[in-house]
C-alpha positions in Angstrom: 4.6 5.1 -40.4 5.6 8.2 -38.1 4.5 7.6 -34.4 2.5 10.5 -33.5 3.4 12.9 -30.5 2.2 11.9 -27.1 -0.5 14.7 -26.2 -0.1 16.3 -23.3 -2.7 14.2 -21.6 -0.9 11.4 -22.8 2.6 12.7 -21.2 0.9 13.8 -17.8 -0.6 10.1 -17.6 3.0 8.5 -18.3 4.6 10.5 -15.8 2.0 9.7 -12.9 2.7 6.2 -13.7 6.3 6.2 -13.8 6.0 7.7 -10.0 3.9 4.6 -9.0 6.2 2.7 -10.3 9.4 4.5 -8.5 10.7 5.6 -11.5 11.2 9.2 -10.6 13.9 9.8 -13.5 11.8 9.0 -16.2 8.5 10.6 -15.1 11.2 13.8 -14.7 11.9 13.2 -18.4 8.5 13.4 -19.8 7.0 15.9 -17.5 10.3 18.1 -18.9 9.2 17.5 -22.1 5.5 19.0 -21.4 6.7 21.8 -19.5 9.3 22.7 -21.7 7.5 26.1 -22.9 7.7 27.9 -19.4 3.9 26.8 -18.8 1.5 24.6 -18.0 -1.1 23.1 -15.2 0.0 23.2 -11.4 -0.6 19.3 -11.3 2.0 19.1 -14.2 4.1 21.0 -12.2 3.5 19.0 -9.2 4.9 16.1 -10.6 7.9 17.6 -11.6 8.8 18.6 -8.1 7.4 15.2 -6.6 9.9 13.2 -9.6 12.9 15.6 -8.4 12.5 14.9 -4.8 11.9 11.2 -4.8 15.7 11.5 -6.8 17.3 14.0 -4.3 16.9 17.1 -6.4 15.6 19.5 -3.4 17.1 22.7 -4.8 15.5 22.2 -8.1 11.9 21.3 -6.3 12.5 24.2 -3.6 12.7 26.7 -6.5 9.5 25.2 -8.4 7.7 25.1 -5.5 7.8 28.5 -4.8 6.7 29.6 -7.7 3.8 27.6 -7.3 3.2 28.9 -4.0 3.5 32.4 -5.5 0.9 32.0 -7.7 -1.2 29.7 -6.1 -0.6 31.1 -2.1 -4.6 29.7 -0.6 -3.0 26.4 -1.8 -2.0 24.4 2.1 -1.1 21.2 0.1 1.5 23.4 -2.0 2.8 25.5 1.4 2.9 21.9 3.4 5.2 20.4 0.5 7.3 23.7 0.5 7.6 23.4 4.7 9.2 19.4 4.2 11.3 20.7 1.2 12.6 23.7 3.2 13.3 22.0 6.6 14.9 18.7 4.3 17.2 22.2 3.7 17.7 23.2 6.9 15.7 26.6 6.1 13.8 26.3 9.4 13.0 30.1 9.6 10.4 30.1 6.5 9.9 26.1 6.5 8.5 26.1 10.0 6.2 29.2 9.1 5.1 26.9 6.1 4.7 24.0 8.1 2.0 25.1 10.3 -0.2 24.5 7.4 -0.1 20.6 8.1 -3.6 20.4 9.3 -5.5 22.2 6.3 -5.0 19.0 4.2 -7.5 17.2 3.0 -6.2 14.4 4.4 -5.0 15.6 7.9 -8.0 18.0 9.0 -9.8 15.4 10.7 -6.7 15.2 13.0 -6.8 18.7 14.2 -7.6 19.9 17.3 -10.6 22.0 17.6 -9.1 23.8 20.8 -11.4 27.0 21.8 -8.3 28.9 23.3 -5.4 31.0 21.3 -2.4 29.3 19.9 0.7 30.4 21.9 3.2 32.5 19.8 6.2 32.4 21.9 5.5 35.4 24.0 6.3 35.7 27.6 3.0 34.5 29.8 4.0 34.5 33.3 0.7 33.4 35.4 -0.9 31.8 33.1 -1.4 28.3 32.0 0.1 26.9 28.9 -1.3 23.3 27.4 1.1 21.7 25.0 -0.3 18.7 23.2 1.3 15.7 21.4 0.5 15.2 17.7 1.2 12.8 15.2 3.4 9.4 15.5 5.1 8.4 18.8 9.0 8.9 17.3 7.2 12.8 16.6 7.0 13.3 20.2 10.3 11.4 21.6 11.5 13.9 19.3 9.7 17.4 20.3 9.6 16.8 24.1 12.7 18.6 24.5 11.0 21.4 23.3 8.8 21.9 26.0 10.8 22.5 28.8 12.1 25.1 26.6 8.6 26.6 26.1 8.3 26.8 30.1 11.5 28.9 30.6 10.5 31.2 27.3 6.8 31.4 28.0 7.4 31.8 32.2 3.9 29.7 32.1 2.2 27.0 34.5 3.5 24.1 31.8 -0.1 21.3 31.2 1.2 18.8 28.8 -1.4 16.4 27.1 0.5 13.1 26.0 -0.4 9.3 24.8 -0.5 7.1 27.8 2.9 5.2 26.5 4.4 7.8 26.6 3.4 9.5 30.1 6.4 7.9 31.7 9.1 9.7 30.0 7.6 13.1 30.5 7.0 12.8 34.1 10.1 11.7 34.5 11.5 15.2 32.8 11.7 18.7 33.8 9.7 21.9 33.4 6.4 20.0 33.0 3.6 20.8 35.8 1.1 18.7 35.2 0.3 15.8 32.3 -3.2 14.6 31.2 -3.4 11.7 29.0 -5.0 12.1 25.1 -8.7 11.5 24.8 -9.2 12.8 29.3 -10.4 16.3 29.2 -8.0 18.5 30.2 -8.2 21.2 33.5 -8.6 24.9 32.6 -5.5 26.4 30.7 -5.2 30.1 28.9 -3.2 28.9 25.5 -2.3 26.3 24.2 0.8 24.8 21.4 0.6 21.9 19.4 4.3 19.9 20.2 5.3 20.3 16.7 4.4 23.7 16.7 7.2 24.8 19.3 9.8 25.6 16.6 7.5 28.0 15.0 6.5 29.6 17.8 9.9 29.7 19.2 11.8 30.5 15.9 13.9 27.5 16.4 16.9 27.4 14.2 19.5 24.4 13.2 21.9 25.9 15.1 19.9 25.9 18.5 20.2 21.8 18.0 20.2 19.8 20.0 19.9 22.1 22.6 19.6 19.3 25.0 20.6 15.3 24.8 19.4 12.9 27.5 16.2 14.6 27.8 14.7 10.9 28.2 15.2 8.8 31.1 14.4 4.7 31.4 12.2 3.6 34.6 14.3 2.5 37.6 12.1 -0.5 38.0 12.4 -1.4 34.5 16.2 -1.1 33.8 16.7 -3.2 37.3 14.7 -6.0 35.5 16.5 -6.2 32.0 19.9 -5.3 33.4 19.2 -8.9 35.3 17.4 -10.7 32.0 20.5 -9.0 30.2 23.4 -9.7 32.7 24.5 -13.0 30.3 24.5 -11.7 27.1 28.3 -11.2 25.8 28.9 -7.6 24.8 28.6 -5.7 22.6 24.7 -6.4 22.8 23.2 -4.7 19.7 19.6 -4.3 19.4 17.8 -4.6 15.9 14.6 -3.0 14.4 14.1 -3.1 10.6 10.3 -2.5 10.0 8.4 0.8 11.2 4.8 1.5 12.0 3.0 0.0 8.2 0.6 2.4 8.2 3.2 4.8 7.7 3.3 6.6 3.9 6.4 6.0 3.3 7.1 2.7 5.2 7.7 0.7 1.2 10.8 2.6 1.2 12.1 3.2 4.7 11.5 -0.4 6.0 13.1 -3.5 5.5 13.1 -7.1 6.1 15.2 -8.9 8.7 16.7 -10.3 5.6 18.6 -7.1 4.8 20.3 -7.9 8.0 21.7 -11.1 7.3 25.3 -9.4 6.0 25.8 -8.9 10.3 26.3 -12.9 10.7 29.7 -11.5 9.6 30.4 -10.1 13.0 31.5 -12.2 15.7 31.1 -12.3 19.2 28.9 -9.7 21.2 24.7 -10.3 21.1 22.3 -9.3 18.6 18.6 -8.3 20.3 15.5 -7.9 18.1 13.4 -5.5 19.4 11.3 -5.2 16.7 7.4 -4.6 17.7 4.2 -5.4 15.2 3.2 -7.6 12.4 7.1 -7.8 11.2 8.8 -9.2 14.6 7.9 -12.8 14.0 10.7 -12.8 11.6 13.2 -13.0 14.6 12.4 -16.3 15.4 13.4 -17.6 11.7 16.4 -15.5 11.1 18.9 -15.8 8.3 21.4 -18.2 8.6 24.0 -17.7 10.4 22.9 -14.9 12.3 21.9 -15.6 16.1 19.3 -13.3 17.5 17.1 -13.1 20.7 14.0 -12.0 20.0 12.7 -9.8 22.5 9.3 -9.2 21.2 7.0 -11.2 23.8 9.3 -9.6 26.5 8.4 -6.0 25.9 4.9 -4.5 26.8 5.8 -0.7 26.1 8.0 1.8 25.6 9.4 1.8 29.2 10.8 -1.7 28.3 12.2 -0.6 25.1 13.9 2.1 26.6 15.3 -0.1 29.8 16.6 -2.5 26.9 18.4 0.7 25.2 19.8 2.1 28.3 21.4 -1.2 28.8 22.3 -2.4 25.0 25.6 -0.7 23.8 24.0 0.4 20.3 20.4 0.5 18.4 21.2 -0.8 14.8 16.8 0.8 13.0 15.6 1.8 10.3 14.0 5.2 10.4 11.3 4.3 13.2 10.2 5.6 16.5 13.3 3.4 18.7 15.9 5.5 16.7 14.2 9.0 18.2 13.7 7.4 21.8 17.5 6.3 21.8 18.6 9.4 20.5 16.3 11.2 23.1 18.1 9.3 25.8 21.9 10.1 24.4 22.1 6.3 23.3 24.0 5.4 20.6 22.3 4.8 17.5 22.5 3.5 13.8 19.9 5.5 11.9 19.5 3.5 8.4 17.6 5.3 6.0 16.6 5.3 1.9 18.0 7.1 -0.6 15.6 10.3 0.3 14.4 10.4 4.0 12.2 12.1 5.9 12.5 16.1 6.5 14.1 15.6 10.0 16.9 13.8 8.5 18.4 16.5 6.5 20.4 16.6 3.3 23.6 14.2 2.6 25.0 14.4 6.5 25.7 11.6 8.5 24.9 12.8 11.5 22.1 14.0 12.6 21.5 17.9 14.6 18.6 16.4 16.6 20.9 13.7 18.3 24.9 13.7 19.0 24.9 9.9 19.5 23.0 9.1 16.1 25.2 7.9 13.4 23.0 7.9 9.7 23.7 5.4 7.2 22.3 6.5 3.1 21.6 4.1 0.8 23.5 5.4 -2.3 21.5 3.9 -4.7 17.5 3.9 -4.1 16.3 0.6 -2.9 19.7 -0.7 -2.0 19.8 -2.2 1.4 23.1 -4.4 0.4 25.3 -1.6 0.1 24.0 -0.2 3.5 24.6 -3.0 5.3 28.2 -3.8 4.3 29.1 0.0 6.1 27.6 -1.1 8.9 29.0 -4.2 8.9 32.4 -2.9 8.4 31.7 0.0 11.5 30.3 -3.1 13.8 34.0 -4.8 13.0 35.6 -1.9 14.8 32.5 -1.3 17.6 34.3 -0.9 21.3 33.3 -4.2 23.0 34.1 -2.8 26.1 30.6 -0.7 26.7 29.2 -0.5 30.0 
């Protein structure tokens, strides 16, 4: 008996399945198949981009999704997934435009800012007061703070940054900010105001303006005096270890690891392995895999200030794609960036390096899901690290 045709119901339920279950080739494959006529729903058409950029495919999904823009332009949810296609492409001039749209999600609205004052645009606004205020995850804003002393020589404003408490350190500790109140205090009178990750729209940032600026973030004296003396033992090169991010993150299946994945760096000998990993996943420092000696730091470190002490001090960060990799690379540290087979935005397109930071080195996987591989380039790189760090 002939198996009758899938309906397109039928194919559209296949595909959205075959994403769940990471198989973006195959969900590619059927969603092909339904769209093969030149038409069809925007969802089908949604999962044809999402199946292409889980595999890489950004050109393809960059061309899609404009069309669906096009035709669909009151659509936020389609702009916001043109912005991270267009930025993954280093298109910052159209993808930061787009990328302002990251707050009319259904999903993100409640995170906005009802702020009763007009958004800054980049013009010149000498006199007046100028609040810029964090968003989003902690690596977010190790990563935008450079932006803002650039916003106080552009803007010729009074500079009122609003920042997470963790975080307060770092900024005060930087140029061209006047005056910081925390998230959550209310803050004193100001004429405009900037979300953080709103600066490179507002100041038409381009890839080649990065990085602008390396060593924008500075440890505490008091703090790198402490672990310089807890660290003073340890045979170099120390090398400190995160392999899990925040895991409420959306992507955290795919860009964290176990400490497991690690084991290949019993390989290398001599020098000092630290685990610096924070959260649910750092108890597995104090079972590592055999062979492989690591302090575990965790109990050690109340904040960021210690993390960054321990960085200033440590002669490289060995992370997956978490906030330690954007605090090092904010303070010129060398760092190891490992990241799946399709990172984040900020990551770019097949480079293994990375525009934000000089001292970050990225390690791919070439295959999606495949730690192994990864860790045998850094293991062979770590074979040939300078031991003779300060």
């Amino acid at each position: 008996m002939t198996p009758q045709p899938l309906s397109p119901e039928q194919l559209e339920q296949q595909a959205q399945q075959a994403i769940q279950d990471d198989r973006p080739e195959q969900a590619e494959r059927l969603m092909r198949a339904l769209l093969a006529g030149g038409s069809g729903l925007i969802r089908q058409w949604v999962l044809l981009v999402n199946a292409l950029r889980r595999q890489g495919k950004m050109t393809e999904a960059k061309s899609i999704q404009e069309m669906l823009v096009d035709n669909s332009p009151g659509s936020l949810d389609l702009r916001f997934d043109l912005a991270e296609i267009l930025l993954q492409l280093g298109e910052f001039d159209r993808g930061w435009r787009e990328y302002h749209h990251r707050y009319g999600l259904a999903h993100t609205i409640s995170l906005e800012r009802k702020v009763p004052k007009p958004r800054w645009d980049g013009r010149p606004i000498a006199g007046k007061t100028l609040l810029i205020h964090d968003e989003q995850g902690y690596g977010d804003t190790f990563q935008f703070l450079r932006m803002v002393p650039w916003a106080k020589a552009k803007s010729g404003a009074r500079i009122l940054l609003q920042i997470l408490d963790q975080q307060e350190g770092f900024a005060r500790r930087m140029e061209g900010i006047d005056e910081i109140v925390l998230r959550g205090q209310l803050p004193p009178p100001f004429d405009m105001h900037c979300e953080m990750m709103s600066l490179p729209k507002a100041m038409s940032l381009r890839l080649e303006d990065l990085p602008g600026s390396s060593g924008y973030l500075s440890p505490d004296p008091t703090r790198l005096a402490k672990w310089r003396a807890r660290l003073a033992p340890l045979p170099r090169p120390i090398v400190a270890l995160v392999w899990a991010g925040r895991p409420t993150h959306n992507n955290d299946a795919n860009r964290s690891t176990s400490l497991g994945s690690f084991a290949p760096l019993a390989q290398v000998t001599g020098g000092s392995f630290l685990s610096i990993q924070k959260g649910p996943r750092a108890a597995e420092a104090k079972t590592p895999p055999p062979g492989l000696s690591i302090l575990s730091l965790d109990d050690e470190i109340a904040d960021f200030e210690d993390t960054a002490a321990i960085l200033a001090i440590a002669d490289l960060l060995i992370s997956v794609d978490s906030s330690p990799v954007h605090l090092a690379g904010g303070m010129g540290r060398p760092v190891w960036t490992l990241l799946p087979y399709v990172g984040e935005w900020r990551w770019l397109m097949d480079r293994e390096d990375s525009p934000w930071y000089p001292s970050m080195r990225l390690f791919r996987q070439r295959q999606p899901g495949d730690w192994n591989e990864v860790m045998s380039r850094v293991v062979e790189a770590l074979k040939s690290f300078p031991t003779n760090a300060p």
